[in-house]
C-alpha positions in Angstrom: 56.0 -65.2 30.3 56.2 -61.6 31.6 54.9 -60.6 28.1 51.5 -62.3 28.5 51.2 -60.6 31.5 52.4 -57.4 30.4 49.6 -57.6 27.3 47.0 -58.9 29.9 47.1 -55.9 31.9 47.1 -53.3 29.0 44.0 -55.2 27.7 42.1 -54.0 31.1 43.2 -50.3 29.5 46.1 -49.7 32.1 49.6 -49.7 31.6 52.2 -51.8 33.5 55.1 -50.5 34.8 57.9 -52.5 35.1 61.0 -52.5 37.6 63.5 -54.5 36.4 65.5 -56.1 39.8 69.7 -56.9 39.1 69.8 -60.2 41.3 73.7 -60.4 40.9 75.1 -57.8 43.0 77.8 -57.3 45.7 76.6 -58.4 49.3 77.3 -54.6 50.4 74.5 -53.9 48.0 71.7 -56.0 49.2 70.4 -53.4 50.8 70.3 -51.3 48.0 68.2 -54.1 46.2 65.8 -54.7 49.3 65.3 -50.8 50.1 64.0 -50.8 46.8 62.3 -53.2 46.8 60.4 -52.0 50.2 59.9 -48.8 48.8 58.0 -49.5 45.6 55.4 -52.4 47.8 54.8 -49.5 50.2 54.4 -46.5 48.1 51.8 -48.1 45.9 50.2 -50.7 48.1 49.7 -47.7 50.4 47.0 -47.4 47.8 45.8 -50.2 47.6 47.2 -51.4 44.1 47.8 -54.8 44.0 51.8 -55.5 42.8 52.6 -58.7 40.5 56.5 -60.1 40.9 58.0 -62.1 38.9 60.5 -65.1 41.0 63.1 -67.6 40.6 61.4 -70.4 42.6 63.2 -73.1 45.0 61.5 -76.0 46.7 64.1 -77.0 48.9 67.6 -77.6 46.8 65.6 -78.4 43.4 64.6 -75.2 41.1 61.3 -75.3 40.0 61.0 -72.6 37.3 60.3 -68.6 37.1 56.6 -67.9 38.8 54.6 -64.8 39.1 53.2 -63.8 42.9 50.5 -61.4 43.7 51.8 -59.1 46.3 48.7 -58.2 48.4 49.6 -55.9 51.2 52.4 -56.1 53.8 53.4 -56.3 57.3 56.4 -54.4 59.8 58.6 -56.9 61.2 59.9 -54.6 63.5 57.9 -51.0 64.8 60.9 -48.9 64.9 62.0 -47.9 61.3 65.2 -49.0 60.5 66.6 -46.6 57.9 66.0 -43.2 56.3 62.9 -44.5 54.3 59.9 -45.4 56.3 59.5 -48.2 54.0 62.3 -50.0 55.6 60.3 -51.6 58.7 58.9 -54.0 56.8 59.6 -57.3 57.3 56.7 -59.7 55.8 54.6 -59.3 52.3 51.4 -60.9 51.8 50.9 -62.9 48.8 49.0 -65.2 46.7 49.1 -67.4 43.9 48.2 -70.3 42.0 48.8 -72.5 44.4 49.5 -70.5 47.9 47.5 -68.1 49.4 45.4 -66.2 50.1 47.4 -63.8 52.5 50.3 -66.3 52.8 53.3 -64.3 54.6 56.7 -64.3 52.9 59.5 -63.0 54.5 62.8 -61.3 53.8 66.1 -63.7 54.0 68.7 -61.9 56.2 71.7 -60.9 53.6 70.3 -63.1 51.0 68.5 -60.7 49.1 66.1 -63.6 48.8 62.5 -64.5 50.5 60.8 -67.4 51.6 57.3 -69.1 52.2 57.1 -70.5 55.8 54.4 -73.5 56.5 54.0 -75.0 59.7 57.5 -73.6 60.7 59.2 -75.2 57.6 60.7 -73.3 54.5 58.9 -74.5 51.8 59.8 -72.2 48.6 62.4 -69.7 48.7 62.0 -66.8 45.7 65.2 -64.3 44.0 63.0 -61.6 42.4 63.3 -60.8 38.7 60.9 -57.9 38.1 58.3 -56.0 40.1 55.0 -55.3 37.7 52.6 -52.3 39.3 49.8 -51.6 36.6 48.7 -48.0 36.5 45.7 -46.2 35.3 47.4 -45.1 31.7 47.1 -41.6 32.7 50.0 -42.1 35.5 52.9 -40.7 33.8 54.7 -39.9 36.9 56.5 -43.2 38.1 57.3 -44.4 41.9 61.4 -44.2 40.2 61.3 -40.8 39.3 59.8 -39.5 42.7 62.4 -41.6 44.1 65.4 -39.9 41.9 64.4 -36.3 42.9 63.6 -36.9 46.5 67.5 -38.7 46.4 68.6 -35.3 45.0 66.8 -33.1 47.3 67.2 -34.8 50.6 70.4 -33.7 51.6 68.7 -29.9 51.0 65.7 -30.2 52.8 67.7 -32.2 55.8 68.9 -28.0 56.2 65.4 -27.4 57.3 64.4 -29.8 59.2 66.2 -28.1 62.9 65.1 -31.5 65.2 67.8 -34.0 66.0 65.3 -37.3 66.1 65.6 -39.8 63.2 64.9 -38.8 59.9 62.7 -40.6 57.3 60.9 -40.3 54.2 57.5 -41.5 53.8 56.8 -41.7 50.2 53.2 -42.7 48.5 50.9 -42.7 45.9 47.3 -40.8 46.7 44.1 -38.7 45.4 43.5 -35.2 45.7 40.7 -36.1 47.3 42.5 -38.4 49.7 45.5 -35.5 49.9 42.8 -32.3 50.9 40.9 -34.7 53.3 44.1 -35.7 55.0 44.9 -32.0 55.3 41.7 -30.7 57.7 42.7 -32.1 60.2 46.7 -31.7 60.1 47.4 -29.1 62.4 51.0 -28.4 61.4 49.9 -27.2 57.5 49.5 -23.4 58.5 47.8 -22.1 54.8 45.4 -24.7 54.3 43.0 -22.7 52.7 45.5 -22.1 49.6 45.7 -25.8 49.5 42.4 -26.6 49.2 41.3 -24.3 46.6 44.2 -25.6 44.7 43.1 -27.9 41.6 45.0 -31.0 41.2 45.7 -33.9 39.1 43.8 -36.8 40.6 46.5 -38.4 41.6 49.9 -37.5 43.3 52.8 -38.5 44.6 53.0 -37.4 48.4 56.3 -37.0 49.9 56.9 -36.3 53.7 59.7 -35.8 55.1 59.6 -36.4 58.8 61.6 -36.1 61.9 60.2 -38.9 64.2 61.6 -37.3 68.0 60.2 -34.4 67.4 57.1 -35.0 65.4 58.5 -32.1 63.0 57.5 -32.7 59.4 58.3 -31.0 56.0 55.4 -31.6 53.4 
């Protein structure tokens, strides 16, 4: 039950934040579902924070039951980013359970909004995701959602600025200050770094970049 594992997690002192995923929805907006999806592995496994999701599990035509998967890391299918969110290249997750794994690839079902486990060639389970469970450090009040429902508001502004006519993408994830100033040194297209380094932060943040891939121009 998601409970237990929502009461297991807060018993390590973290909180668990929950993204509830609507299965029954129009083919025009399984890509909605998917982009989502993408974007929530990416921003926090960029991090390094393992993700837990909850399935609907099929071996072959007979339904086995709901299942939780640990969502280890992840792979691009395909180099060349596919949409306006950099999350979109991917194409494989790694996961692990129970009774797969470790590191087993899953991989996207073309306009299915479903996935599947691959062994030896052959499908052996195919998963419809339920919920995606991220658990936080409890002082983490800022959520993946609500970066995501500002940068949605702001993008058509900032795509003003940004004068290059290459592809456009976001590339959304959660860091350290630490992590963030370190990172910074050595950009050579943040002209006051100075102000940004004596700056005091939260420990972690939420770093948005906005880039424009033929041109290598970036807004930060």
């Amino acid at each position: 039950k998601i409970t237990q594992i929502l009461e297991t997690i807060k018993s390590y002192d973290m909180m668990p934040y929950v993204y509830e995923i609507k299965n029954k929805v129009k083919k025009s907006a399984l890509l909605t579902v998917r982009k989502m999806i993408d974007e929530i592995i990416y921003s926090y496994g960029q991090y390094g924070i393992p993700i837990i999701m909850t399935v609907q599990v099929k071996r072959g035509r007979k339904i086995i039951g709901k299942h939780a998967i640990a969502i280890t890391g992840f792979k691009r299918k395909d180099q060349n980013i596919l949409d306006d969110m950099e999350s979109s290249g991917i194409g494989q997750y790694l996961v692990h359970d129970d009774n797969i794994g470790p590191y087993v690839e899953m991989e996207q079902m073309n306009g299915e909004g479903k996935y599947e486990i691959k062994i030896n060639g052959k499908t052996q389970y195919t998963f419809t995701p339920n919920e995606i469970i991220v658990p936080l450090y409890h002082k983490m009040r800022i959520s993946g959602s609500d970066i995501y429902d500002k940068i949605s508001s702001l993008s058509w502004i900032i795509k003003l600025f940004a004068s290059g006519k290459g592809k456009k993408t976001w590339k959304i994830y959660l860091t350290e200050a630490n992590m963030f100033k370190e990172s910074i040194k050595t950009d050579e297209q943040i002209i006051d770094k100075k102000k940004i380094m004596k700056t005091h932060y939260p420990k972690y943040l939420w770093r948005c970049q906005y880039n424009v891939i033929d041109t290598k121009e970036r807004i930060v």
